[in-house]
C-alpha positions, 0 to 999 in steps of 0.5 A: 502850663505857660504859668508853671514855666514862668515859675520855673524861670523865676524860681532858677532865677531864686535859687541862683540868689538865695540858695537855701537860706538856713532858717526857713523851712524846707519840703525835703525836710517834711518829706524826710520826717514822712520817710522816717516816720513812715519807714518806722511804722510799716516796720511794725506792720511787715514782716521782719523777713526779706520779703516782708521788708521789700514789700513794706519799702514798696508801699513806702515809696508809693505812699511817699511820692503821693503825699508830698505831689498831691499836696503840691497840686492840691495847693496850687489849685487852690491858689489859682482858683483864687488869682494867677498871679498867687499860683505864680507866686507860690510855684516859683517859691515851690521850684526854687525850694526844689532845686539846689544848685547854690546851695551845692556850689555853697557847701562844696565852696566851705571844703575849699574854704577849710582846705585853703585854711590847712585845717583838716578836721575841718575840711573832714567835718565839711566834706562829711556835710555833701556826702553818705562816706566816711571821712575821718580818715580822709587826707586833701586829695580825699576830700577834694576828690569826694567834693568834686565827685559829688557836684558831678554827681548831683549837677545831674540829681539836683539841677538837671533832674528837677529841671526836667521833672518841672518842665514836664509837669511843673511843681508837683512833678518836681516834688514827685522826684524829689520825693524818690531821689530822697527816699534813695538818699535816706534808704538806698545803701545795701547793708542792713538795716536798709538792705531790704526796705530800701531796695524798691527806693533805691531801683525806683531811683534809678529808673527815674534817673535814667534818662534825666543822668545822660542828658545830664552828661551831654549837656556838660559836655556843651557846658565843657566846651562853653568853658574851653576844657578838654571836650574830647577828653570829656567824650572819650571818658565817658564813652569808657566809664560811664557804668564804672559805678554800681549805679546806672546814672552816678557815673555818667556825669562824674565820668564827663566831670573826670574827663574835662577836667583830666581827673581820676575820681571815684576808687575805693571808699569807706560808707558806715565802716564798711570798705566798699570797693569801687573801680576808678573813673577817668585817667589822673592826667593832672593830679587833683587839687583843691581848685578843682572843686571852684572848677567843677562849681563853674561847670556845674552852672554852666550846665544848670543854665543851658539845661534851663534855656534848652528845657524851656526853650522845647517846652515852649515849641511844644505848647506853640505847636498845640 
């Protein structure tokens, strides 16, 4: 366990420099091809009723995080039976593959690059790259909300969670969540034609995230208060809106965002033509603007790295205390 936590570290240290790099290959594209793949063929099997469709999204998502877990296991055992220092090797490669706190500055980083360029078809084409909203009809503010709304959002799904996820069991629980928090991405919307199928992935998802989205919270409230922002305001936004989402875990993160840095976000949104109405979080106590996005990028950090030094920092009391 002591090797899966020096991976950890070397692999946050990685993705903090690297990020993802375009080119090389990435796991969550193979688990996204084994989703796709699979989602076509239990359709054939199945049932094309609501039922039939919920059973065939439940064996999905068993089948889905067994395979990419499995062979993450089965990899590493294989490479300690032949050195440790290999295991060491390729875990930290698999944990940095599984974080993306870079690569979620980088992206929401080209918004704000097209917004200060004052070119909003481009700002529109690379906001639409982070989010499942439409957004061809976004104006600034739009975009500029949704990005921030999205590093909130994801400071919990993509750094905190596969933090946790690895300190507890290394990179096969890693792969384990990153498994369920894709099969949410690719499956979890509630119209047709992923209504029924996706309903399992979607539930697993939040069960999963439940624990992980309010550490998640407290710890940038912490990061809130390193930073100097408003950690009151931050405290009293999410005590009142942290279920303002049709998500259990979605708004406990972005209310605290919304808090510290005295934002509204959320409110109505357009996904796959379809208007979905959605109340709003925080009070506007200063309107948004394009610098908030560099903003939330310095709490996102903050946040990876104290939620680093404190999962670690547990992990090795409890190991000491074996």
């Amino acid at each position: 366990m002591k090797w899966s936590i020096l991976a950890l570290i070397m692999g946050f240290c990685i993705d903090l420099m690297v990020g993802d790099p375009h080119g090389i290959p990435h796991p969550v594209i193979f688990i996204g091809k084994l989703i796709s793949g699979l989602e076509k063929a239990l359709r054939r099997v199945f049932p094309k009723t609501a039922l039939g469709e919920n059973i065939a999204g439940g064996v999905l998502w068993i089948l889905v995080v067994t395979i990419p877990t499995a062979i993450a296991a089965a990899l590493l055992w294989v490479c300690h039976s032949i050195s440790p220092w290999l295991r060491l090797a390729l875990e930290s490669i698999m944990c940095w593959q599984i974080l993306a706190t870079k690569s979620l500055k980088d992206e929401s980083m080209k918004v704000l690059s097209a917004l200060r360029s004052g070119d909003i078809q481009a700002s529109r084409h690379a906001v639409s790259m982070i989010v499942g909203r439409d957004t061809a009809e976004l104006d600034e503010a739009a975009i500029t909300r949704a990005t921030v709304e999205t590093i909130a959002e994801n400071t919990s799904d993509g750094i905190v969670a596969p933090l946790l996820f690895l300190a507890i069991g290394g990179a096969p629980l890693g792969f384990f969540y990153k498994a369920v928090n894709t099969m949410d991405s690719m499956l979890g919307y509630v119209e047709m034609p992923y209504k029924n199928i996706g309903l399992i992935p979607a539930k697993m998802d939040d069960v999963m995230n439940y624990i992980p989205a309010r550490v998640s919270a407290l710890i940038m409230l912490a990061a809130g208060w390193l930073l100097k922002l408003d950690v009151k305001n931050g405290w009293k936004i999410f005590r009142r809106d942290r279920f303002n989402h049709a998500s259990p875990n979605s708004a406990q993160t972005e209310s605290v965002c919304a808090g510290l840095l005295g934002l509204r976000l959320a409110g109505d949104a357009w996904y796959h033509g379809v208007l979905h109405k959605k109340k709003y979080i925080g009070d506007e106590l200063s309107p948004i603007e394009p610098e908030d996005i560099p903003r939330s990028c310095r709490l996102l950090y903050t946040t990876a790295v104290l939620s680093l030094f404190l999962f670690v920092g547990i992990k090795l009391l409890i190991l000491g205390a074996i």
